[in-house]
N, C-alpha and C positions, 0 to 999 in steps of 0.2 A: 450618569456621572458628569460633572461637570470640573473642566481642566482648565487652566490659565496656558490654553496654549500660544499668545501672543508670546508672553516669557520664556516658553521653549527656541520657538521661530528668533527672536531676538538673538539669543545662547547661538544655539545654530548658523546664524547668519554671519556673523562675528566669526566662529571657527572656520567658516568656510570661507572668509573674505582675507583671514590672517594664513590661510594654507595649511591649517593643522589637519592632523589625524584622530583625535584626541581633546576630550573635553578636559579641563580641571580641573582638581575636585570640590573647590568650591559651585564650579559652573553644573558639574553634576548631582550638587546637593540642590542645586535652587532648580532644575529640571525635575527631581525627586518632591520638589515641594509643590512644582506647578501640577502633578499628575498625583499629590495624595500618598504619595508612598512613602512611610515612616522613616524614619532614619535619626541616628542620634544627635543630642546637641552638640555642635562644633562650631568651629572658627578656622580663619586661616593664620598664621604668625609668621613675620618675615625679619624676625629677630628672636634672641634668645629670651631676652625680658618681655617680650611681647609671649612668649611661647605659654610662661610664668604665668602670666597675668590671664591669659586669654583660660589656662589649666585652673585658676582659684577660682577663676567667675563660672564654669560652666560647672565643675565639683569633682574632689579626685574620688578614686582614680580617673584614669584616661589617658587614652591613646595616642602615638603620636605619629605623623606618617607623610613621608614626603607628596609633595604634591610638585608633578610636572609630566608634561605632556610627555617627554622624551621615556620617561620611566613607568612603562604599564605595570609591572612584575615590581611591586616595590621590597615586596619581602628577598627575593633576592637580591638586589642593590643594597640591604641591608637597610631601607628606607623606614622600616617599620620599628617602634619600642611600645613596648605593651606595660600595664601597671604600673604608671607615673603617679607616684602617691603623695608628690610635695612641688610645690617650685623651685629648690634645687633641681631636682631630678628633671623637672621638665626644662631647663635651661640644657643640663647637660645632655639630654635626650635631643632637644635640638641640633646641639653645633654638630652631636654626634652622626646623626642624620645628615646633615650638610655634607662632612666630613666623608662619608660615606657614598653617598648621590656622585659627586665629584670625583671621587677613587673610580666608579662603577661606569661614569660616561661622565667626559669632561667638559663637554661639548654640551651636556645637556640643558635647555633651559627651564632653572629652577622658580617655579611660582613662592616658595614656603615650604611651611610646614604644617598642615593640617594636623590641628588638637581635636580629639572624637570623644565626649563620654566614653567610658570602658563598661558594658553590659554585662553581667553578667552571666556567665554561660557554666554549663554543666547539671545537672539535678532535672530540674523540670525542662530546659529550655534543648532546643536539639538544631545545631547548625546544616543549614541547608542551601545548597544555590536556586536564582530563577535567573535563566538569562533570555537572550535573542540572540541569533543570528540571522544573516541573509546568507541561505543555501542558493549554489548556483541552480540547484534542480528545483526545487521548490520554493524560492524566494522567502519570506520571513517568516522564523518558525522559532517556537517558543521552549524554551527548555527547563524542566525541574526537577531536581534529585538530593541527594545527601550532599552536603558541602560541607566547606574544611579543607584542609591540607589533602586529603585523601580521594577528591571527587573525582580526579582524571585516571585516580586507580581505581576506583570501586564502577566508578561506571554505572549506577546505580541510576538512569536516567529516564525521563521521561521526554516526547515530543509530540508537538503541533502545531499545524498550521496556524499563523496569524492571521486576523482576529479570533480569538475566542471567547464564547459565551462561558456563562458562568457554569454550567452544567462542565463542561470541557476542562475549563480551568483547575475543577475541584476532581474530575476521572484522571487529570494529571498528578495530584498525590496522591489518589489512593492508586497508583497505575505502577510507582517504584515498587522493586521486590524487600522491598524493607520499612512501606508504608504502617507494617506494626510499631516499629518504633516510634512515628510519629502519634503514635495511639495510647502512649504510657507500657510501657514493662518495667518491672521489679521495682511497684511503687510511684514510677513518675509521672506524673499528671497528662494527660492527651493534650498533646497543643490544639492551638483553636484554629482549624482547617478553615475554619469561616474567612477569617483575616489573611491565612495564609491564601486561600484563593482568591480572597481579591485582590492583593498583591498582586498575584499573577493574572491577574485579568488587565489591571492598568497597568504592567511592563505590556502585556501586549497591544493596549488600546496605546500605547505611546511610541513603539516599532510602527504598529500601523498607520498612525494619524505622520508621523516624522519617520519614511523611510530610510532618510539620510542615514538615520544611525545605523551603523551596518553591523557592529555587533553590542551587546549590551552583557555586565555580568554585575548582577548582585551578589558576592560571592566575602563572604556569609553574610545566609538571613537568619539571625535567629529566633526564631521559633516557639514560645512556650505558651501556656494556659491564657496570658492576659494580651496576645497578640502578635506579631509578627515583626522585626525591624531589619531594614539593608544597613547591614555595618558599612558596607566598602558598595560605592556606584564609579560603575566604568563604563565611558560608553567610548566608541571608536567612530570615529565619522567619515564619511565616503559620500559623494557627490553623486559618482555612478551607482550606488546602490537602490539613490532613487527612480533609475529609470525605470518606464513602463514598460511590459513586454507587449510587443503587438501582435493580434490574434486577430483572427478570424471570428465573425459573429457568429452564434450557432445557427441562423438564420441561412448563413452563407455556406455554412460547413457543411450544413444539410441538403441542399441547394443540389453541391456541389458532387458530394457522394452518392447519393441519391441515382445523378446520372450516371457514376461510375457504375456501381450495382447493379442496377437495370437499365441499361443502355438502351437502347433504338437501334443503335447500330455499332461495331466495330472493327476499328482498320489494324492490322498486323503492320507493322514497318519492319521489313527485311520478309517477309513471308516467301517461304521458298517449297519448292518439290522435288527437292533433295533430304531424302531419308539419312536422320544424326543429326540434320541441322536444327537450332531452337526455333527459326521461323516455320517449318516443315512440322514439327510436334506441335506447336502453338494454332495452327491449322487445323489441324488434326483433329484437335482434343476441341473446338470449337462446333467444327464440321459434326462431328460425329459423337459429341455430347449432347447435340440435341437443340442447341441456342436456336431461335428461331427469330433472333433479330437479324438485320444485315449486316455480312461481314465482307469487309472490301481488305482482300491482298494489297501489300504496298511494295512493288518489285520494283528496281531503275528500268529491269529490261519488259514490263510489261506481262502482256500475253496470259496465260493462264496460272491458277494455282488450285490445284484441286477441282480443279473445275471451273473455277469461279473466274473471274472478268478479273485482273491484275490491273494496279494503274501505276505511275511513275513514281507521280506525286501522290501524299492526301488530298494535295490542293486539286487535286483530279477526280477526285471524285463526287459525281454529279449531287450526291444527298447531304444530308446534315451528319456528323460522328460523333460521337460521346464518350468513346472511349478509344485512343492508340494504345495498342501492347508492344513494344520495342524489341526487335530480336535482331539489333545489329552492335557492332562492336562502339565500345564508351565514344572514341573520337567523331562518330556520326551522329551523336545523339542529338550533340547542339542544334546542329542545321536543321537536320528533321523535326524537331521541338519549335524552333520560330516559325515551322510551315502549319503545324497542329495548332498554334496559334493564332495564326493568318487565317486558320477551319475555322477555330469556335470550339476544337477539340473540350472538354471536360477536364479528365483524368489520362493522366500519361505513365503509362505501367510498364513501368522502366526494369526488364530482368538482367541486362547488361551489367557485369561486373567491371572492376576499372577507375572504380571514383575514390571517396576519402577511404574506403576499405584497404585500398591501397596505395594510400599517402597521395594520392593525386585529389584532395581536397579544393583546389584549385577550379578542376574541371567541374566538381561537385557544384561548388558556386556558381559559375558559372550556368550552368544548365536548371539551377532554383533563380536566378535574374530573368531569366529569360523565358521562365514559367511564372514568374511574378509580373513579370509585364504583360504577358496575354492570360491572367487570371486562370492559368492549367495549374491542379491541382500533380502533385507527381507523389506517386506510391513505389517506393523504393528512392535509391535503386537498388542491384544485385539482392534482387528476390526472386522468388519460382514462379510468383505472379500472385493469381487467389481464382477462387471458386465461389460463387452464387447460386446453390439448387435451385431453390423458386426458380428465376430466370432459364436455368439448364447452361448456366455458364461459366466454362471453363476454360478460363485464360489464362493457363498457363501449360509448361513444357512437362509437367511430371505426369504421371498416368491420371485416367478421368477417375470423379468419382460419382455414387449416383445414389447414395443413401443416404433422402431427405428428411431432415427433421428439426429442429429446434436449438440445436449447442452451434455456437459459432466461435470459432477458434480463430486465433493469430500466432503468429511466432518472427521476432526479431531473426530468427537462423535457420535458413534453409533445410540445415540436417535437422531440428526440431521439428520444423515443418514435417519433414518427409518422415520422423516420428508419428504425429499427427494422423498425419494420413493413413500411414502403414495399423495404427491401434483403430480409427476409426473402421479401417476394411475390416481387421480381424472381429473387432467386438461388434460388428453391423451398428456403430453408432449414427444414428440420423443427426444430421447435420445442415445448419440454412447455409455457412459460409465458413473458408478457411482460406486464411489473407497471409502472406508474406506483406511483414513491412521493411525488412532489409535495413538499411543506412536513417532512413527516417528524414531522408531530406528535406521533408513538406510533410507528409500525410502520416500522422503520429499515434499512436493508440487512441488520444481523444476525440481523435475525428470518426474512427472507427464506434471508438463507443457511443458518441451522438446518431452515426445511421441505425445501429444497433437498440438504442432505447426507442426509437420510431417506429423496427422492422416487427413487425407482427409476425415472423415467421421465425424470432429469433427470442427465444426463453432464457437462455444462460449466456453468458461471453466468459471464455476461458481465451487467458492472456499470458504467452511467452515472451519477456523483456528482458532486457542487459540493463535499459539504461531507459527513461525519460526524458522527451527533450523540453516537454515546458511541465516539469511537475507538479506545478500548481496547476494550469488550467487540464491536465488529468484527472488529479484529485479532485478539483471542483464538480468534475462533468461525473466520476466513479462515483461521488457521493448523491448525484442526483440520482444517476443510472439504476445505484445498488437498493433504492428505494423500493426499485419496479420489478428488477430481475436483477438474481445474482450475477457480480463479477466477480472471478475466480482468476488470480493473477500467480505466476511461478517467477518468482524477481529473481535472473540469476545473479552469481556474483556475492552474496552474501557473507560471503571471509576473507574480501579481494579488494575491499573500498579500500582503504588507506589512509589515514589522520593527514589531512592537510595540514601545509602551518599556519599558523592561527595565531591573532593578537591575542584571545582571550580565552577563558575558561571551558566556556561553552559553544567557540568555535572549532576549539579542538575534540571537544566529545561530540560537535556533530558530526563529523567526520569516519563515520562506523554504519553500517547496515540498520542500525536501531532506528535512524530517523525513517528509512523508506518503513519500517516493521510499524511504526508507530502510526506515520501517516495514513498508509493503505487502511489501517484496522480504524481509523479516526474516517477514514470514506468510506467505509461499508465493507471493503474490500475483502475477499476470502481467499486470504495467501497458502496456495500449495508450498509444500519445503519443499517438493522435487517434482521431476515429469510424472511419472508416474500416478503421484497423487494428484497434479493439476489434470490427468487424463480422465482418474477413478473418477474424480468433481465434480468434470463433464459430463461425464456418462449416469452417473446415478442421482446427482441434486434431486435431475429434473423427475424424476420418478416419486420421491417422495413427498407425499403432501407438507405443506407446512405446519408443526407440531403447533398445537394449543396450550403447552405447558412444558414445566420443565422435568417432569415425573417419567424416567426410563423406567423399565423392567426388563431383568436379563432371564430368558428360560431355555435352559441345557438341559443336555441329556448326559453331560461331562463333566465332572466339576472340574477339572483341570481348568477348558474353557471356560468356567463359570470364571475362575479367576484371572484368568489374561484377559478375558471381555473387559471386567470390572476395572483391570489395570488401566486399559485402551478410554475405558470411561473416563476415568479422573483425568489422562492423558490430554485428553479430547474437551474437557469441560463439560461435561455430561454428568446431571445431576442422577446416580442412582435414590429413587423413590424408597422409601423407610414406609413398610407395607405393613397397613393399619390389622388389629386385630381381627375384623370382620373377613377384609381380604386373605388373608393371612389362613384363615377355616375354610374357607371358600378351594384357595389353592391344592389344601391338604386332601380333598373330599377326591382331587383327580392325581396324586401322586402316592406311589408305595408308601409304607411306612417310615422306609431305610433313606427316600428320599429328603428333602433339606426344602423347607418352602421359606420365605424371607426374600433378600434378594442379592444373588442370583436366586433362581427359582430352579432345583436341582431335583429333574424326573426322574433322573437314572439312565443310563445306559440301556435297559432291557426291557425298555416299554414300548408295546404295542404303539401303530399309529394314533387311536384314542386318545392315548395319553397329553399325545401332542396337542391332536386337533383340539381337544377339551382346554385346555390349559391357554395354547395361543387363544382360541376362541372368548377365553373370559377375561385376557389379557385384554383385546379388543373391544370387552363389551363395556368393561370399568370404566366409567367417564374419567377417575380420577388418575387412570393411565393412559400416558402420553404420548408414548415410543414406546415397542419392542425389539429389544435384539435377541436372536437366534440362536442358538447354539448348538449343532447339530452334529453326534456322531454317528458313524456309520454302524449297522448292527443287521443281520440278518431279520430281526424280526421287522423291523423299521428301516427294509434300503434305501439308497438317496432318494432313486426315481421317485417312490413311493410318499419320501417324507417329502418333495418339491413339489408332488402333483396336491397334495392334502393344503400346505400351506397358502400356497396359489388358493385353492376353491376356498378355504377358510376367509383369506383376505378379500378376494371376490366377492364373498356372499356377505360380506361387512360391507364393502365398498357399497351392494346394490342398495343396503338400510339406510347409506346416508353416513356411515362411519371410516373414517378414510385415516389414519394413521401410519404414521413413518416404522414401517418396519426394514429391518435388516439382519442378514444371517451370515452365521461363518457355517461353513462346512468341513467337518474332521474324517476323512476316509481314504479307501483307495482310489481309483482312478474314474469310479461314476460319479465321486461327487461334482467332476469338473461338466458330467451332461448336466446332473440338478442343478447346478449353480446358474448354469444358462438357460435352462428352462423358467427360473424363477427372476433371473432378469425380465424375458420375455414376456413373464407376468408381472413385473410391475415392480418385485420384489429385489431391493437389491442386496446381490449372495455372493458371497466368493468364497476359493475351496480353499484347505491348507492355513487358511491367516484368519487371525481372531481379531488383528490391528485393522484389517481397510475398510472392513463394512463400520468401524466402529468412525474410523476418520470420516468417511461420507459423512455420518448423522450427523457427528459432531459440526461439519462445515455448515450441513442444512441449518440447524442450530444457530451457528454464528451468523449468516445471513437472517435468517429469521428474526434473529434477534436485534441487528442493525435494521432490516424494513420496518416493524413495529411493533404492535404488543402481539406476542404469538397468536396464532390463528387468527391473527385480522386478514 
């Protein structure tokens, strides 16, 4: 696409030289013209006969509507007259507006009075907003939803990150929960999605190329069969919105985590041999988890610590360090930090509470200046610390842990942390790493998820946050991330953001949970709603192969279950398969008569094992099925044990052919089914007792991942 952006730069330069906040509207019509964006015929009028005149030459009717920086909100000031159908009327529609602007702020400085062709609207045509804003978390993101008087109530929104491609542009309207309308109902023609997305590509190619604009609202676009136009362009302008944020290279990032993770060697400051203390646990769980790199105590008074050689300083000790873990109180943290620095220290894993957690932000800064001058990365502070299995290390004060495997977890809060922990002992989930990041003073989810897409030891990243501190260069690095291996994020806080005040339209709808909803699922990302689910995530993704298609099939022994599965399906975005005739005969040849084939696939309650294994078995064999879900009630003829140990060897003896498919089961019974359910984890399968809804959530997340990495089963 090619833009007149000298013409913009020029507009721009001008606003920001005169000290405005606020384009004009004629300054926003000729912005709108350098970037291709439609908009109707108008003029500006800075008299009543002019108003006249300017209203016969463009054609009535038409609109008429003050224009002045001072007045964003013109409909309120009264600034607006709609259906001016002669040159009286537009004269009187002028002064009336004057008249009105002046009651409403008297102070304000008036440019005119912009005259607009009046579009017609209703029938085919359907009013909608595109805006921008610049979010503090994720810097310029792009907005589109229903517009009209109504869009701050309907909320009806879509978001994403600036820039966007065209693919992006066009998942933004079909992305509103009321996208049907834009599709034609009861008779009205489909607007042309073509026009309306590239609308919305160049408001975004023009936030991006001029971030000065710090918010933008087309409010209303309307919309119909022959194309798309901005009635009304507002933009806001802000100096500081064009600053860069400065980041770390990922070159550096890597560098730098790298040695935090697997160290060479590690120094305790405060390290004591006094049992309750955090330097005494931090000891402890080092010593006797098994680390096998060097760990040097950091005592004032010297002498020993567990055995080991104690030094004053780090600066005393005779090797090279890569990692301090800090177990002294916040006001010693500084001095000790400029001596890690003086080391060559790496990572500074700061568990001391006492910083901006409790309004002493002050100190907080402080002690990131002084880790930004000797290039120490700092994780935290007021965290429990983290754990690296590979390595065998465990640096932190909570208990060890020692079940390795492939999920690596975080958590902005300690008590989730200590969640974390507490579900990975009880489910024995194997685990490469689980990181407290605390306050987030330096070391932020994104830095975590760059060592993460490199650790070959690490298959999923499941992520506990409050808050993002550069949420763009998260979402950049998650969209990479989620390419290779799921990330599975729990955003708390979800009904607790709060409407900022906002100059414009779509500053004020950004201001709700939807933008982080929007963004995460625009990076790949697979948002658990609560802990629990972000744990099930964890634990089972990584068990199920990647589906080749979108074809489920559900087989119970329960119809009850057959239909809460199927509920949990639609829930979940899981296509149940519409099972062709052939299959359909096939099914029937291994179910009773009384039983239901279609899909759910309904054995019955009081089938033999066979039943099953037959049935799963050709579930598996069907190329044209993709997924299985389980359904399993309990029954003397078929108990758990029996029906977990068949499933297991039925899926095993697929797995050995070369056919590897996502299955999952619920289980309906008394108190065995909670051994079968963990027998069929342990084989691969993932089951749970009592709930028809989580095996069904699992798939679904595989699913959603799968379907962000790329075309299924690649």
């Amino acid at each position: 696409m090619t833009y007149d952006k000298a013409a913009v730069q020029t507009i721009l330069d001008q606003a920001l030289a005169d000290g405005r906040t606020s384009l004009s509207a004629p300054e926003a019509k000729l912005v709108a013209d350098a970037y291709g964006i439609p908009t109707p015929g108008e003029g500006l009028a800075t008299t009543a006969e002019g108003a006249a005149g300017l209203a016969a030459e463009i054609g009535f009717p038409v609109v008429l509507k003050i224009s002045s920086p001072d007045i964003l909100h013109k409909t309120d000031a009264g600034g607006v007259v709609v259906g001016v159908d002669s040159p009286e009327a537009a004269q009187a529609a002028y002064e009336k507006i004057i008249a009105n602007a002046k009651a409403y702020k008297a102070d304000a400085q008036i440019s005119g009075v912009q005259v607009q062709k009046m579009l017609v609207t209703g029938g085919d045509v359907q009013e909608v907003i595109v805006g921008a804003v610049t979010d503090q978390t994720f810097g310029k993101i792009v907005a589109f939803g229903l517009g009209g008087v109504l869009v701050e109530v309907l909320k009806d929104v879509t978001f994403r990150l600036a820039p966007l491609n065209d693919a992006e542009a066009r998942a933004m309207i079909d992305g509103i929960n009321a996208h049907e309308m834009l599709e034609g109902v009861r008779g009205a023609k489909p607007v042309d999605k073509d026009a309306l997305g590239e609308l919305v590509k160049r408001l975004s190619d023009l936030v991006t190329d001029f971030p000065q604009f710090a918010e933008v609202d087309l409010n209303p676009v309307l919309a119909g069969p022959d194309g798309a136009t901005a009635v009304d362009f507002r933009i806001i302008v802000d100096a500081e919105a064009g600053k860069p944020v400065e980041r770390y290279t990922q070159e550096q990032i890597l560098t730098a985590m790298t040695r935090i993770m697997k160290p060479r060697a590690v120094a305790v400051i405060g390290a004591s041999n006094e049992d309750g203390k955090i330097g005494n646990s931090v000891m402890k769980n080092l010593v006797n988890g098994g680390y096998a790199g060097d760990i040097y105590p950091i005592n004032p008074k010297g002498g020993e610590v567990l055995g080991l050689k104690a030094f004053p300083s780090i600066l005393d000790v005779p090797g090279d360090v890569d990692v301090a873990v800090f177990a002294v109180p916040a006001k010693f943290v500084g001095g000790a930090l400029e001596q890690c620095g003086e080391k060559g220290v790496a990572g500074a894993i700061l568990i001391p509470s006492g910083f901006a957690e409790t309004g002493e932000q002050e100190l907080q800064d402080e002690i990131v200046a002084i880790a930004r001058k000797h290039n120490v990365r700092i994780l935290g502070p007021n965290i429990y610390g983290y754990y690296y299995l590979p390595e065998k290390l465990c640096a932190t004060f909570c208990t060890p842990y020692d079940v390795q495997g492939s999920v690596a977890l975080s958590s902005q809060s300690g008590g989730i942390g200590m969640a974390i922990l507490g579900f990975s002992r009880s489910s024995r989930m194997g685990v490469s790493a689980i990181v407290g990041v605390g306050n987030k003073a330096d070391i932020d989810e994104d830095d975590l998820l760059t060592f993460f897409e490199n650790d070959d030891n690490t298959n999923l990243i499941a992520m506990h946050l409050e808050d993002l501190k550069d949420g763009r260069a998260f979402a950049e690095t998650a969209a990479r991330v989620s390419k290779k291996k799921p990330v599975v994020v729990l955003k708390a806080g979800r009904t607790a953001m709060g409407a900022k005040a906002a100059s414009s339209h779509t500053g004020a709808l950004a201001g709700n949970d939807k933008v982080y909803d929007d963004i995460l699922r625009q990076s790949g990302v697979v948002r658990a709603p609560g802990l629990n689910e972000m744990l099930q995530y964890a634990r089972g993704i990584p068990l199920l192969p990647t589906p080749k298609g979108e074809n489920v099939v559900i087989i119970t022994g329960a119809g009850g279950s057959g239909v809460l599965l199927s509920d949990a399906c639609v829930d979940n975005g899981l296509q149940l398969m519409t099972i062709p005739d052939d299959l359909d005969a096939a099914f029937k040849k291994f179910i009773p008569p009384f039983g239901a084939a279609g899909n759910p696939i309904d054995i019955t309650g009081g089938e033999p094992p066979a039943t099953y294994r037959n049935t799963i078995a050709l579930g598996l064999e069907d190329e044209r099925i993709h997924a299985l879900i389980l359904g399993y009630w309990h029954t003397i003829v078929t108990p758990p044990m029996v029906f977990a140990q068949l499933v297991a060897e039925v899926v095993e003896e697929y797995r050995a052919k070369g056919i590897d498919k996502p299955v999952v089961a619920s289980l309906s019974g008394d108190v065995e089914v909670e051994e079968a359910s963990r027998y069929l984890f342990e084989h691969g399968v993932v089951a749970y007792p009592y709930t028809t809804e989580t095996p069904v959530q699992v798939l679904g997340a595989k699913y959603r991942w799968a379907r962000n990495a790329g075309p299924l089963g690649s």
